[in-house]
C-alpha positions in Angstrom: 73.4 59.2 137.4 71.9 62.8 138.4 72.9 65.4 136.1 73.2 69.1 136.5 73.4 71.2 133.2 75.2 74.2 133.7 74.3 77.2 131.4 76.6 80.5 130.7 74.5 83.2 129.6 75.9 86.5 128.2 73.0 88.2 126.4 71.5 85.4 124.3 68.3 87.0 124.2 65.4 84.3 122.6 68.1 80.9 122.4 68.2 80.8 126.0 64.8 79.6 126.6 65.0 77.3 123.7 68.2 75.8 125.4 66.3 75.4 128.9 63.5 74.2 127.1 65.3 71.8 125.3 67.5 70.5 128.7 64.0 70.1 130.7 62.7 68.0 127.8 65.8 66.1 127.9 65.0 65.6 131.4 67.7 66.6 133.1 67.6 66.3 136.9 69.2 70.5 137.7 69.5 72.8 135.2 71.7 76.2 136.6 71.9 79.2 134.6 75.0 81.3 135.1 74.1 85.2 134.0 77.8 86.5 132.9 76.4 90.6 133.9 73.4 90.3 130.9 71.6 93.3 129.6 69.0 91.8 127.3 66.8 90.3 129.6 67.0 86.6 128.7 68.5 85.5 132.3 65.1 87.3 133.7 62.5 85.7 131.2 64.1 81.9 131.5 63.6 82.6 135.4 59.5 83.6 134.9 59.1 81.4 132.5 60.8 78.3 133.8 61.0 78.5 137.7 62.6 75.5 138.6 65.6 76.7 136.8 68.2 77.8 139.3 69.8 81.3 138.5 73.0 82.2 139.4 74.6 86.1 138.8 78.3 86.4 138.3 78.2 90.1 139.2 80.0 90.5 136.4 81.4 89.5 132.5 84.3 87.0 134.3 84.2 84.7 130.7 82.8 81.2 129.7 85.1 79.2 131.8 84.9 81.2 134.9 81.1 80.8 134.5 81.0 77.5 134.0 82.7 77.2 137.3 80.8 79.3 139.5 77.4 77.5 137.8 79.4 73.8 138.8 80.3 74.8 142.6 76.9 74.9 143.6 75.7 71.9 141.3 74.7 68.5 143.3 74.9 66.4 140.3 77.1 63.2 139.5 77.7 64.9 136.3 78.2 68.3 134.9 76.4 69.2 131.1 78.0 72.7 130.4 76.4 74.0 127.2 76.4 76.9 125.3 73.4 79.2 125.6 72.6 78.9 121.8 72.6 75.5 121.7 69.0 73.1 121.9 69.5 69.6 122.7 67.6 67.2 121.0 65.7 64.4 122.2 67.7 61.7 124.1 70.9 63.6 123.8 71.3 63.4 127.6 70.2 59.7 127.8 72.5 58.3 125.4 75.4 60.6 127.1 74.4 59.3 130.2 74.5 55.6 129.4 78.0 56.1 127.8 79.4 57.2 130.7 77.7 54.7 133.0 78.8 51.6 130.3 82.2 52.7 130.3 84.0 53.9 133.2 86.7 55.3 131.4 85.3 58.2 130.1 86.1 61.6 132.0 84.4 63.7 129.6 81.7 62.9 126.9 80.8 65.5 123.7 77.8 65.0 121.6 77.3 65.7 117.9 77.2 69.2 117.1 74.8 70.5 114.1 74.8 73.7 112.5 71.2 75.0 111.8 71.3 73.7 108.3 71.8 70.2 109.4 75.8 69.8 108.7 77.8 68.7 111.4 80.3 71.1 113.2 83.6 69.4 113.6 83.4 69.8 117.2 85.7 66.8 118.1 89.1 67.6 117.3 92.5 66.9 117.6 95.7 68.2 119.7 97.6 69.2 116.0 101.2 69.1 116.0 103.1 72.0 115.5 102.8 71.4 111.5 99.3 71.0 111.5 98.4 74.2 113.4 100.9 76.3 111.5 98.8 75.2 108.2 95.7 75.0 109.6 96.2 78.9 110.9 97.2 80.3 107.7 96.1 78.3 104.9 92.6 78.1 106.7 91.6 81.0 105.3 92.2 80.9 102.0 91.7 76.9 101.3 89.3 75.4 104.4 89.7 71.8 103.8 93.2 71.8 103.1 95.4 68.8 104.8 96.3 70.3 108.2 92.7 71.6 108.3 91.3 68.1 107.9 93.8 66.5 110.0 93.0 68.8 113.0 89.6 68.7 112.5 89.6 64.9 111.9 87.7 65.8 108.7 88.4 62.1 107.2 86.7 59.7 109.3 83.0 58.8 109.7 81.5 60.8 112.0 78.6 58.8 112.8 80.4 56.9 114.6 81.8 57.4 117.9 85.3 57.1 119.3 88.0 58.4 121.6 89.2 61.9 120.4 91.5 64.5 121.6 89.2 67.1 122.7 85.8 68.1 122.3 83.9 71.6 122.2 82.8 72.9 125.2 79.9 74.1 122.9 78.5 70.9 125.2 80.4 68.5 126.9 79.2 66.4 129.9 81.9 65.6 132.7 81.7 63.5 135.6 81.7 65.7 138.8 84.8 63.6 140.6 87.2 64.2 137.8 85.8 67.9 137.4 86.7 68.1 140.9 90.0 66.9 141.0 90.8 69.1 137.8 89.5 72.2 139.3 87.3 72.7 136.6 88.2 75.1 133.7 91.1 77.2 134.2 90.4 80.7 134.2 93.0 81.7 133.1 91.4 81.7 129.4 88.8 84.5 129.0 87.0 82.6 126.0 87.9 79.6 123.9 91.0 76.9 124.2 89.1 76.1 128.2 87.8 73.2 126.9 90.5 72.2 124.8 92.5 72.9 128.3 90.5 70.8 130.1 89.9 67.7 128.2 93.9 68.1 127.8 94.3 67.5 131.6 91.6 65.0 131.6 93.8 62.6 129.5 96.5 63.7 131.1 95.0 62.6 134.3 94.3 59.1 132.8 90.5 59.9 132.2 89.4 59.5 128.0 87.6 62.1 126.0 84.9 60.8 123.7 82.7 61.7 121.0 79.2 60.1 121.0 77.6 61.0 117.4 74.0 59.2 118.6 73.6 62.6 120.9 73.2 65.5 119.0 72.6 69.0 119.5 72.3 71.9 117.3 74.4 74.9 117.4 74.0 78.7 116.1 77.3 79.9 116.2 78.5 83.5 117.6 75.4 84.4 119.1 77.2 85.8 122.5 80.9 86.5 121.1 79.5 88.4 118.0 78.4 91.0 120.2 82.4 92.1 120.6 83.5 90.5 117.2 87.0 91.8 117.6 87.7 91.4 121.3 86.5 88.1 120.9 89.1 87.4 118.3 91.7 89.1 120.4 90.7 86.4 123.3 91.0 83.7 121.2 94.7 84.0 120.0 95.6 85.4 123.2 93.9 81.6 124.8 95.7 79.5 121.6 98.6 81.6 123.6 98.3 80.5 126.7 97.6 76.9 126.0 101.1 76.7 124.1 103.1 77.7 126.8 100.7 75.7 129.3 101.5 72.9 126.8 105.0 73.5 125.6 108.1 71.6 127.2 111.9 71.0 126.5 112.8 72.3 123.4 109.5 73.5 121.8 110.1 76.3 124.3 112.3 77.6 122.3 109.8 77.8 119.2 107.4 80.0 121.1 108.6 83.5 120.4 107.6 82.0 117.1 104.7 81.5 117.9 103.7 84.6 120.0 105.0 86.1 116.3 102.1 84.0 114.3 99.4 84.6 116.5 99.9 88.0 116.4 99.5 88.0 112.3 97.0 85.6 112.5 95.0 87.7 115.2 95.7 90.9 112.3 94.5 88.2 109.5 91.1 87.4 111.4 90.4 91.1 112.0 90.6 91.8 108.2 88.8 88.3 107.5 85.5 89.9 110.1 85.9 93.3 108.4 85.5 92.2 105.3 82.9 89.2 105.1 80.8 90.5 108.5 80.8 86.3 109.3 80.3 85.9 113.5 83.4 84.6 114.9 84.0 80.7 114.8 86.5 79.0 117.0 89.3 78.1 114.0 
């Protein structure tokens, strides 16, 4: 199976050679670097220090998603790796993605472990939370982290060294095979930043492919590098995305709950602004 890792790069100055770095040592057959309109430079150093990297420019900021799709339309691989730019693979993440997808044919899209720098691991397989969940989850997240909706949505109570099928999994990195990306259209553009790869993995199942998470493939993370840059926009995205993904998602008569929730996200939105203001924390998909 030939792999193409697809790279969206808005500004990630120093991380995005690591990340290149990291995906040639992984040995990854095509690695594309989308450059979302960057001003820092990085796009230009990965491309004099690592020629055989391909570089694509957006012509403009058009979003991770979007990225991600103009990086996968001129990838030749049998599957997509779409990472974040401040990410670095570790050694054998891509091998044991790779033979998880080839031992079981079931599996659209595939998510690795995801470390924070300190060594914890990032819940970044999740679940699709029920309308109870995410109401407690949203507002009770910030004052008590691990309470019960928290953990539920974040499938905080199982063992996470070991893999299984899950709901969705961050786009942080997550490798896709290309004839389901295909037939999916990729991520849908609609979303500026965050909820495209809850989206996605959403229509994957939907489509009868399974979404897995493979604990054996890690990958560490440092969170906010790109989105920090617009702290507050990037918080605005977010809830306006959780938006769009509940009417996307919403039928019969949940409809009729989402004035409610257009209501919630707005406070939450409010609630996350103050949160920023007064702890300076980068922003971390909730």
């Amino acid at each position: 199976m030939r792999i193409s890792a697809v790279v969206v790069n808005f500004n990630a100055g120093d991380h995005l050679l690591d990340c290149v770095r990291s995906l040639k040592a992984n040995a990854v057959d095509e690695i594309i670097v989308v450059d979302n309109a960057c001003t820092d430079g990085s796009t230009e150093a990965v491309a004099r220090a690592e020629p055989s990297v391909v570089v694509h420019t957006t012509g403009g900021n058009l979003g991770f998603g979007s990225g991600a799709n103009r990086g996968a339309a001129i990838a030749t691989g049998d599957a997509l790796l779409v990472m974040n730019p401040d990410t670095v693979a570790e050694p054998g993440m891509v091998k044991v993605l790779v033979e998880a997808l080839e031992r079981d044919h079931g599996i659209g899209v595939i998510g690795p472990r995801v470390e924070n720098p300190d060594g914890t691991t990032y819940p970044s397989a999740r679940a699709f939370p029920a309308l109870g969940d995410a109401v407690g989850h949203a507002f009770l997240g910030f004052l008590a982290p691990s309470n019960r909706f928290s953990r539920r949505y974040k499938l905080l109570d199982w063992d996470h060294n070991t893999g299984r099928d899950v709901d969705w999994v961050s786009g942080t990195a997550m490798m896709i095979r290309r004839e389901l990306w295909d037939d999916l259209g990729g991520f849908d553009e609609g979303y500026f930043m965050y909820v495209e790869d809850v989206d996605l993995c959403w229509r994957s199942w939907r489509a009868g492919w399974r979404v897995t998470y493979e604990p054996d493939a890690r990958l560490v993370h440092v969170i906010g590098v790109s989105s920090d840059q617009a702290p507050y926009r990037m918080i605005a995205a977010h809830h306006r995305s959780l938006w769009r993904f509940s009417v996307k998602t919403s039928t019969g008569p949940r409809r009729l709950l989402l004035p409610f929730v257009a209501a919630g996200l707005a406070v939450r939105t409010a609630l996350a602004w103050l949160q920023r203001l007064g702890t300076g924390r980068p922003h971390a998909a909730p």
